[in-house]
C-alpha positions as a Markdown table, in Angstrom:
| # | Residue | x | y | z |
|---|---|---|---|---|
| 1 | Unk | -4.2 | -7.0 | 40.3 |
| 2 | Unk | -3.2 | -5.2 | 37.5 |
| 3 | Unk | -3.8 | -5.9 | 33.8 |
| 4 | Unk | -1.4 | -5.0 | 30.9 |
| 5 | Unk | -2.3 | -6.2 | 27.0 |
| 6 | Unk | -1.3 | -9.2 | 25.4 |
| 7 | Unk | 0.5 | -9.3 | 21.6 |
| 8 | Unk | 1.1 | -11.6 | 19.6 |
| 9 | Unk | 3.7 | -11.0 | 17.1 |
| 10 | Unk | 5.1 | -13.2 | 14.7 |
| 11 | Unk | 9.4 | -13.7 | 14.2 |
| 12 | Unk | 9.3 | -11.5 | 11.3 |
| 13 | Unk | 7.2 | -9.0 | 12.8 |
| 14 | Unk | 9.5 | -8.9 | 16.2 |
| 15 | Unk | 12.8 | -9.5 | 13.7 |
| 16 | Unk | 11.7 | -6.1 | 11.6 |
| 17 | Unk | 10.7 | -3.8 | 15.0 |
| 18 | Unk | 13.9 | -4.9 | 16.7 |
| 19 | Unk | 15.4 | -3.9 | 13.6 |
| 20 | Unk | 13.9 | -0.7 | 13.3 |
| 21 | Unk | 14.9 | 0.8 | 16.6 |
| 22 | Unk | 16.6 | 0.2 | 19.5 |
| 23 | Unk | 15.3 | -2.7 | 21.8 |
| 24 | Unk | 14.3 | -0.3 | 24.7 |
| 25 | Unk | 12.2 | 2.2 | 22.3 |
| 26 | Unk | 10.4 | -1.1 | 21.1 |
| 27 | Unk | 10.3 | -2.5 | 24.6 |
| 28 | Unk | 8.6 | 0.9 | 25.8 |
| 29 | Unk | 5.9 | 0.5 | 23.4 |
| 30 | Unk | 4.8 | -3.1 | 25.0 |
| 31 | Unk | 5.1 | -1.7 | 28.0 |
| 32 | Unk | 8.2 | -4.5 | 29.4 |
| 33 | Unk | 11.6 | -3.8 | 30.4 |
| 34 | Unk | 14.7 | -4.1 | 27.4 |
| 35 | Unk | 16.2 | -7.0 | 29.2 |
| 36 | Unk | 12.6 | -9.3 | 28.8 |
| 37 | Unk | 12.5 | -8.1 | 25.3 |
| 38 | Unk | 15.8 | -9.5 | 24.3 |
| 39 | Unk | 15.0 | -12.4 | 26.1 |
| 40 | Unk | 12.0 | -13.3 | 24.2 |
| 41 | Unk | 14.2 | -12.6 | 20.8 |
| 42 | Unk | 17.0 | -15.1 | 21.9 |
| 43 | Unk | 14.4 | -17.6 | 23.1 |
| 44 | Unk | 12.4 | -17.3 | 19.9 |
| 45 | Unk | 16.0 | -17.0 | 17.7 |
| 46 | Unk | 15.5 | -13.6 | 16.8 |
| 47 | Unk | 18.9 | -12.1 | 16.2 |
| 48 | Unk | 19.6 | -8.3 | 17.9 |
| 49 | Unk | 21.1 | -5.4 | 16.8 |
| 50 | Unk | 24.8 | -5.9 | 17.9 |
| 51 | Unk | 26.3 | -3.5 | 20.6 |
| 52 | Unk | 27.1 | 0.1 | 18.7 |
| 53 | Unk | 24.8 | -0.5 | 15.8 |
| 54 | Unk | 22.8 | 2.6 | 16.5 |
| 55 | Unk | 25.6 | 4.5 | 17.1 |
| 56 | Unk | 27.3 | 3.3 | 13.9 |
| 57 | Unk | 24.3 | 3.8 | 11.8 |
| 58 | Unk | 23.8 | 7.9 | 12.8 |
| 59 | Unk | 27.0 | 8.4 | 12.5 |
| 60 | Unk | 26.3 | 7.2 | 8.7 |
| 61 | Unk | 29.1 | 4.4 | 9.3 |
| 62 | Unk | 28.3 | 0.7 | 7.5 |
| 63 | Unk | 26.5 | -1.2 | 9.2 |
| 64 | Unk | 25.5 | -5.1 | 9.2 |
| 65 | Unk | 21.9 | -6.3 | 9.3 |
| 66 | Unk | 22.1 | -9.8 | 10.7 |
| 67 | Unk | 19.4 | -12.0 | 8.7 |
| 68 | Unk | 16.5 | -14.0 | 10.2 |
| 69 | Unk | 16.8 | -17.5 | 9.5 |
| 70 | Unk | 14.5 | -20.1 | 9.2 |
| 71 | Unk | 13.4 | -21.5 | 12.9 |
| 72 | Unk | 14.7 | -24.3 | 14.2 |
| 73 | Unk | 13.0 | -27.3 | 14.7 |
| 74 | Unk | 10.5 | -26.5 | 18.2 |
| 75 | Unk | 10.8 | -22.9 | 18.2 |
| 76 | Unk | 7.6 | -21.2 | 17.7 |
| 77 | Unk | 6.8 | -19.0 | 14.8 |
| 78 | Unk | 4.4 | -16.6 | 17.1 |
| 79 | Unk | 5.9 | -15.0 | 20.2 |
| 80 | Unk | 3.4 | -13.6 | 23.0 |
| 81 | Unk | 4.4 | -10.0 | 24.8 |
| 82 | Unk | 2.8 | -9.6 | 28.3 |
């Protein structure tokens, strides 16, 4: 069986590298696929880049950072990548 590294990132921490790059450039980096990425950021309330922002964003056009807010009540403030 195969063995992969586990992190453990907090909201912030996932909310600023989602936020820094595209979900599949940060998804490469942990080794997982985009889709489980953006999975674990909806799950964990972690709010994605909308569809185009990259695009938008070379092409030096305005662009909207959507904030992080606060966690709801039950969702967990550290998120594991396997």
């Amino acid at each position: 069986m195969w063995n992969r590294e586990r992190h453990l990132l907090t909201r912030t921490e996932l909310y600023d590298l989602i936020w820094s790059e595209p979900v599949y450039k940060v998804a490469e980096r942990y080794a997982i696929s985009g889709v489980a990425l953006a999975k674990k950021c909806r799950k964990a309330a972690v709010p994605l880049p909308e569809r185009g922002y990259w695009n938008r964003l070379q092409a030096g056009k305005k662009v909207r950072k959507t904030p992080l807010k606060p966690a709801a009540a039950g969702t967990s403030e550290n998120i594991l990548i396997i």
